[in-house]
N, C-alpha and C positions, 0 to 999 in steps of 0.2 A: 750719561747715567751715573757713574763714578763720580761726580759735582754734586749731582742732586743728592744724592746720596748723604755725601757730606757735609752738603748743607742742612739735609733730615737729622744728621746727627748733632749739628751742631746748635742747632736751634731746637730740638726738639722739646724742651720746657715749655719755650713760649707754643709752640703747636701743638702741643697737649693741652695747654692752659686754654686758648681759644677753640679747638673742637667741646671739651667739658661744656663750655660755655657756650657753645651754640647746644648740643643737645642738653642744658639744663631750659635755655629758654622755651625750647620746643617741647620738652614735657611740663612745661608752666603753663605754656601759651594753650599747652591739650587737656589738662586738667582744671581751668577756669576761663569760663565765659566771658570775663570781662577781661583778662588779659589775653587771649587769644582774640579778641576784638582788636585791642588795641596794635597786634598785635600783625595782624591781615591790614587792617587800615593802616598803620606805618609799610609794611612792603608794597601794599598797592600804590600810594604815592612814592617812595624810590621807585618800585619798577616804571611807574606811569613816568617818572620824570627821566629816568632813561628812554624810553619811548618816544617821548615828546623829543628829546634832542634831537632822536634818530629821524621821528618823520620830519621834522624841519630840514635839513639836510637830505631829503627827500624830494621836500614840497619847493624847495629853490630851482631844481631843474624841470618841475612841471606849470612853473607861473602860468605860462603861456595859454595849457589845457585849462588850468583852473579860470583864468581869467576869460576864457571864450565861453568855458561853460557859466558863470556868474550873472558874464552878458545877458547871453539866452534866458537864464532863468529870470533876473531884471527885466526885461522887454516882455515874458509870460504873466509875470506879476502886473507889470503896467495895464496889459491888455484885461486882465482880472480887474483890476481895481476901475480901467474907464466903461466897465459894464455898469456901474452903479452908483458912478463916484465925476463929480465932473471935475477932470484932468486937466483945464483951464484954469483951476483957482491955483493961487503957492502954497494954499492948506487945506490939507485934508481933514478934517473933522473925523477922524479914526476912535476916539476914545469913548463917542457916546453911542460906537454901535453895542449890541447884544451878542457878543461872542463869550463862550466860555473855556476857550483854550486861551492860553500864551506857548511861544515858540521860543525855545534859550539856542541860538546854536554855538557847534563845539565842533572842534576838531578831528578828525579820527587819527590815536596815533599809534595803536598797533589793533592787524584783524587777519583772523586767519579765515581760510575756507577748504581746507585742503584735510580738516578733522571730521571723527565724528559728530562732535558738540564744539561750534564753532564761537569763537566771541568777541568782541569787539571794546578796544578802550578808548574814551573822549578825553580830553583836557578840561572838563568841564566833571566839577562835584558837589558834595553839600554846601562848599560857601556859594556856587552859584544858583541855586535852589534846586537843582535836583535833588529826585527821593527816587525809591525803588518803586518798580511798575508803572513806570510812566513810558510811552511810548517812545518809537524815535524814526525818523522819518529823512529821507533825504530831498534832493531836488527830482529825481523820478518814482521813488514810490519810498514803500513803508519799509524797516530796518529792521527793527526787533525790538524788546521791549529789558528796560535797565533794570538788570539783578543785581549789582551792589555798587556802593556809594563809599569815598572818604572824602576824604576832604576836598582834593583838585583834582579828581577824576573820578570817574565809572566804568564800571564794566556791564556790557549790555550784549544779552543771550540775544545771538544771531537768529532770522529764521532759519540760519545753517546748522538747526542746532534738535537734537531729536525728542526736545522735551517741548519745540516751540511749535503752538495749537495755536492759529489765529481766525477766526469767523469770518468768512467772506461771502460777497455774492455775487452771481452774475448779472452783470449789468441792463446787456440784453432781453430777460426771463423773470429780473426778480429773487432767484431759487437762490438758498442760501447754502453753505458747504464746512467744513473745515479743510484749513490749509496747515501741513504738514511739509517737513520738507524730506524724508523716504529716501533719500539718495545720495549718491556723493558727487553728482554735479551741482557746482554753484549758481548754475542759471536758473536750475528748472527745480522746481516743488509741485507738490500732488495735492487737491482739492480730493476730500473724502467727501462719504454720504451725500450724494447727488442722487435726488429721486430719478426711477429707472423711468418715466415718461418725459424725463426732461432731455432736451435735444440740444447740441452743445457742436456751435460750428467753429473752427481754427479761424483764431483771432480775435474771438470774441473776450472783454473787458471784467478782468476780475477787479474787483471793488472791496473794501473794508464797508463791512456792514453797520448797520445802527443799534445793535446789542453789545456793545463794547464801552465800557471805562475808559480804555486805554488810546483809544484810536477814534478819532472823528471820523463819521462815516463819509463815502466815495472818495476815500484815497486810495489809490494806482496801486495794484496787487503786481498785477501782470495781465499777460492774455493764455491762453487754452492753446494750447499745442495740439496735441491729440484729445479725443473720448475715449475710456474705456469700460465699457460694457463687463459687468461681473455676472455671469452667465448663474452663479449660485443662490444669487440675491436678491432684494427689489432695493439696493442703493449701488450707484456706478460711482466710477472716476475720472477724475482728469488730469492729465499732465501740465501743468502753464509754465510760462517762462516768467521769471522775474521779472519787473521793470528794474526794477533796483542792479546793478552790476555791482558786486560787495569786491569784483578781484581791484576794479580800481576806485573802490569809495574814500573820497574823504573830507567831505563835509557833510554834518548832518544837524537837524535839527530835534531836538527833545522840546515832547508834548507837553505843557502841565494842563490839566484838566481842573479849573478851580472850583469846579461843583462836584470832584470826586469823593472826598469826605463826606461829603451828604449824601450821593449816591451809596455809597460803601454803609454809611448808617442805615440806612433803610432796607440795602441788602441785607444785610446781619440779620434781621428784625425775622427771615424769612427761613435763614440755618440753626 
């Protein structure tokens, strides 16, 4: 204590000089829009790039799981593509189908789940073409959707997160819901506004529906855990599990939807 001390004393110009100068930047950066931009986008790249060191140094002792999981998903893909695609020829003819998503993927290098508004950061940012609200998706189900962008990374609002509202429906029935995530476990999220005639058995397949920008419809929500009946109302609830396991994500893919500007023009037209 007596060192530190006199090291405070003995430097204490230059440690004056650098606090001044950190709270001048911060009442700069809070007093103007365009340098508080600049601002958050330089610290999301330092922190992101601290991140990215750490999970590397993470991801060297899990090659193994990642590579088995890769496998898997490789051999799911092939089985998709030889529904439609003859898997005999060395070319695939892929660029004259009609799709209007592309898939960027990116790394995850830091995510919590253990908050109330959880989030998630990729190695991937605006030089790789993401933009905000575009979804993000893993190898078992949907992720959340990207709240902010700089340069070489993102940050993207978890479904762990209590502001995150995604459309879904059940597979089995049709019947549409919204999915909230209500709780502080990270497996399980809760389907709202379920009409009260609709009958909902354990295991049954929640799906991303086809009134979404963000999200290509029948992607992997999760399944129904329990029903729960709201004895005050004519809408019930459900409990489902993730597909998605966020405690060991990290590889995901982000959506871009190349008809959303035009979708998004046409919506305007209607607010």
């Amino acid at each position: 204590m007596y060192n530190l001390w006199r090291f405070i004393l003995k430097h204490h110009f230059v440690i004056l000089f650098i606090l001044l100068e950190v709270i001048s930047i911060l009442l700069l950066a809070r007093s103007q829009n365009f340098h508080r931009n600049r601002v958050v986008n330089t610290t999301n790249d330092a922190v992101g790039q601290v991140y990215e060191w750490s999970s590397e140094v993470g991801n060297y002792f899990r090659l193994n799981k990642t590579n088995q999981d890769l496998a898997e998903e490789n051999a799911w893909l092939r089985q998709q593509l030889a529904m439609t695609t003859d898997t005999t020829r060395s070319f695939f003819d892929i660029e004259g189908r009609d799709t209007i998503y592309e898939y960027i993927p990116a790394q995850v290098v830091n995510n919590s789940i253990g908050q109330a508004n959880n989030y998630i950061i990729i190695n991937k940012g605006r030089a790789d073409g993401i933009e905000r609200d575009m979804g993000v998706i893993s190898s078992d189900g949907i992720v959340g959707v990207v709240a902010d962008v700089s340069r070489h990374y993102a940050s993207i609002l978890s479904l762990l997160h209590s502001h995150s509202v995604v459309g879904v429906r059940f597979k089995n029935n049709q019947e549409l819901g919204s999915l909230k995530w209500g709780n502080n476990n990270y497996r399980y999220g809760i389907v709202e506004d379920i009409p009260a005639h609709v009958v909902l058995q354990e295991g049954d397949t929640v799906l991303t529906s086809s009134y979404s920008f963000i999200f290509p419809e029948d992607l992997m929500v999760g399944t129904v855990e329990e029903s729960r009946p709201i004895s005050s109302g004519a809408l019930n609830t459900a409990k489902i599990r993730f597909a998605t396991d966020f405690a060991t994500l990290r590889y995901v893919y982000v959506i871009h939807n190349l008809h959303k500007p035009e979708l998004d023009s046409l919506k305007a037209n209607f607010q």
